[in-house]
Kinemage of the C-alpha trace (Angstrom):
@kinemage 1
@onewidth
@group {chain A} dominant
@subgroup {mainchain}
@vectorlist {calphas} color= white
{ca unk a 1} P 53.737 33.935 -20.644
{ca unk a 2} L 50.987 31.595 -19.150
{ca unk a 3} L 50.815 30.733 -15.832
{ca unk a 4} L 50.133 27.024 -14.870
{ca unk a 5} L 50.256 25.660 -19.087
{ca unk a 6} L 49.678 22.097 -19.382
{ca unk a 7} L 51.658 20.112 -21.730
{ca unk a 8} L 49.006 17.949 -24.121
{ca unk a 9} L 50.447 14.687 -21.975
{ca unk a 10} L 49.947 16.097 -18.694
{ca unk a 11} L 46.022 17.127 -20.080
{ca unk a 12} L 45.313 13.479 -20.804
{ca unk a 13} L 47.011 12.251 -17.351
{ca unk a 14} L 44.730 14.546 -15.305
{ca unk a 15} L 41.593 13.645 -17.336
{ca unk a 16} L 42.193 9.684 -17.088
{ca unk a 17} L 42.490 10.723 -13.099
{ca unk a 18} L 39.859 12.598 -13.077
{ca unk a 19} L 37.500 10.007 -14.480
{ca unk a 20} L 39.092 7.247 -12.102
{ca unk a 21} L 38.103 9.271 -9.092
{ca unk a 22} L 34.729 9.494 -10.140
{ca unk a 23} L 34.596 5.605 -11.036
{ca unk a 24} L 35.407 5.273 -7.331
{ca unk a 25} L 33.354 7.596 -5.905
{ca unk a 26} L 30.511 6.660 -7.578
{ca unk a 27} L 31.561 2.634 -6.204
{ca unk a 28} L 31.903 4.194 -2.764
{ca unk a 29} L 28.419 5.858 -2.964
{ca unk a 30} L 26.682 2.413 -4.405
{ca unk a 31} L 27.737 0.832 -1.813
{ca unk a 32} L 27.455 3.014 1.262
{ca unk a 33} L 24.019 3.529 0.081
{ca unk a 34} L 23.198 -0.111 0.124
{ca unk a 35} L 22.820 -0.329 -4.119
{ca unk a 36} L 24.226 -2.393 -6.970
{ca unk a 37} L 27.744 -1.377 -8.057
{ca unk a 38} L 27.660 0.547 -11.965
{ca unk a 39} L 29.582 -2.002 -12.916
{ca unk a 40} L 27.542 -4.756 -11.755
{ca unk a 41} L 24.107 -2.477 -12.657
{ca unk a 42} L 25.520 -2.311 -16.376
{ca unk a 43} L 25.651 -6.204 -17.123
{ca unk a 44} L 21.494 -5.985 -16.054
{ca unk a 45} L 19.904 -5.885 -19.276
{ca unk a 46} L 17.226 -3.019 -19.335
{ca unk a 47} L 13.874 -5.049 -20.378
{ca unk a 48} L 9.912 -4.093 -19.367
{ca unk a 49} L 10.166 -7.012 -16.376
{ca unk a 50} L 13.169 -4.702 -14.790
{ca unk a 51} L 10.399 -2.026 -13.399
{ca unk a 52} L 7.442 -2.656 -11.515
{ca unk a 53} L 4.110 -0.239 -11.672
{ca unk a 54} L 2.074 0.079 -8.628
{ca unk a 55} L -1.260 2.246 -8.708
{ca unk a 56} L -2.830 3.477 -5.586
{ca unk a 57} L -5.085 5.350 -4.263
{ca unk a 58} L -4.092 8.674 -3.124
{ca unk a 59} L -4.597 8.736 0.656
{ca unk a 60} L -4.604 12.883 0.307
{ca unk a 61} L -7.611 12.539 -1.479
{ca unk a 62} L -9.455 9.108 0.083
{ca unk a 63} L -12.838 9.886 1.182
{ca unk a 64} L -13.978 12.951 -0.747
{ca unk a 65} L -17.167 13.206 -2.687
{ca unk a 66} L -15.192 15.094 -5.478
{ca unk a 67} L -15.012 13.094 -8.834
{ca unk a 68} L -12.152 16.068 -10.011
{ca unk a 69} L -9.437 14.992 -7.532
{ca unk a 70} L -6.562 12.979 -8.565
{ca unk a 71} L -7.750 9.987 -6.375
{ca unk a 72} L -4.873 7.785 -7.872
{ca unk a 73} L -1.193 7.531 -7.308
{ca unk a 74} L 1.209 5.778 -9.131
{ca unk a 75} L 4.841 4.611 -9.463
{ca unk a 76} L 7.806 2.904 -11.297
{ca unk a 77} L 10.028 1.699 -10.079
{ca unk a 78} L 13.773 -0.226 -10.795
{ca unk a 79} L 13.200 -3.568 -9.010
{ca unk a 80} L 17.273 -3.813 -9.684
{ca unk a 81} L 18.023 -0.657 -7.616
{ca unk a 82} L 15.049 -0.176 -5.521
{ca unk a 83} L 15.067 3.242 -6.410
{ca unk a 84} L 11.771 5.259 -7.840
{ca unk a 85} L 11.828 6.394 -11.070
{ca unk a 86} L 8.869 8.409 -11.213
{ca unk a 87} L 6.002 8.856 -9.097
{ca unk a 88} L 2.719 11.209 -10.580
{ca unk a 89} L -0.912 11.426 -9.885
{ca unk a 90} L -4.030 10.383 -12.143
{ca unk a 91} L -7.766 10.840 -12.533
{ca unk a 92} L -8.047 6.621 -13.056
{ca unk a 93} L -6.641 3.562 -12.179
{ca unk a 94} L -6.809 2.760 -15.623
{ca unk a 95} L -5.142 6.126 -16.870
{ca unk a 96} L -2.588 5.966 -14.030
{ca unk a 97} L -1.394 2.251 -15.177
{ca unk a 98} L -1.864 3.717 -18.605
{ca unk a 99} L 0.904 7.067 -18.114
{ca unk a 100} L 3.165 4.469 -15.758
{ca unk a 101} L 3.639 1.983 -18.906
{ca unk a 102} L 3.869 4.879 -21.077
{ca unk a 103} L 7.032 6.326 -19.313
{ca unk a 104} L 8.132 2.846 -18.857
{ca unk a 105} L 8.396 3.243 -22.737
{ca unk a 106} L 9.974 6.204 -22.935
{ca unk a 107} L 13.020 4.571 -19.959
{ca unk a 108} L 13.077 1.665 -22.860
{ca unk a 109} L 13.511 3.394 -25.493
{ca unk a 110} L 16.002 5.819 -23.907
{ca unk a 111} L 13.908 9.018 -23.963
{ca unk a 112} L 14.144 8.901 -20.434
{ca unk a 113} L 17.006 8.209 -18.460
{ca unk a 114} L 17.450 5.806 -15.534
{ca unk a 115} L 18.068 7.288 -12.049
């Protein structure tokens, strides 16, 4: 005898619930934190011009004599969402605009997923 059996009807109810609950919540939490809607978010096609790449220089490091610090800082991030995708450290301007359009790549191609 099993306690608490669902019928195969009464799975598929609770799962279409379930995922309508987290459609809202996930609405609620767009907006409360001041973001793009999903649904709005998914008609923005995802193209190279969607993330910007800043390189600076890492303030942690400014002013030291020492060529073997990571002097450079860099970031992508969505200009849709405002939010920052990834943020590492590099040896070079050059190299840190070079690993920032690298994992740009990578969120392209779908390697990498959007946050």
């Amino acid at each position: 005898m099993k306690l608490f059996a669902r019928s195969p009807e009464e799975k598929a109810k609770h799962s279409a619930k379930k995922a309508e609950r987290k459609v809202e919540f996930q609405r609620r939490k767009a907006e409360a934190l001041g973001r793009i809607p999903p649904e709005e978010l998914a008609a923005i096609p995802v193209t190279r011009e969607r993330f910007s790449i800043e390189v600076t220089e890492n303030i942690a490091t400014s002013g030291m004599a020492t060529t073997k610090a990571l002097k450079y800082r860099w970031t992508v991030t969505d200009t849709a969402t405002g939010v920052p995708q990834r943020t590492s450290y590099a040896f070079t301007y050059a190299g840190g605009h070079r690993e920032a359009t690298m994992f740009v790549a990578k969120l392209l191609s779908g390697k990498k997923k959007i946050k």
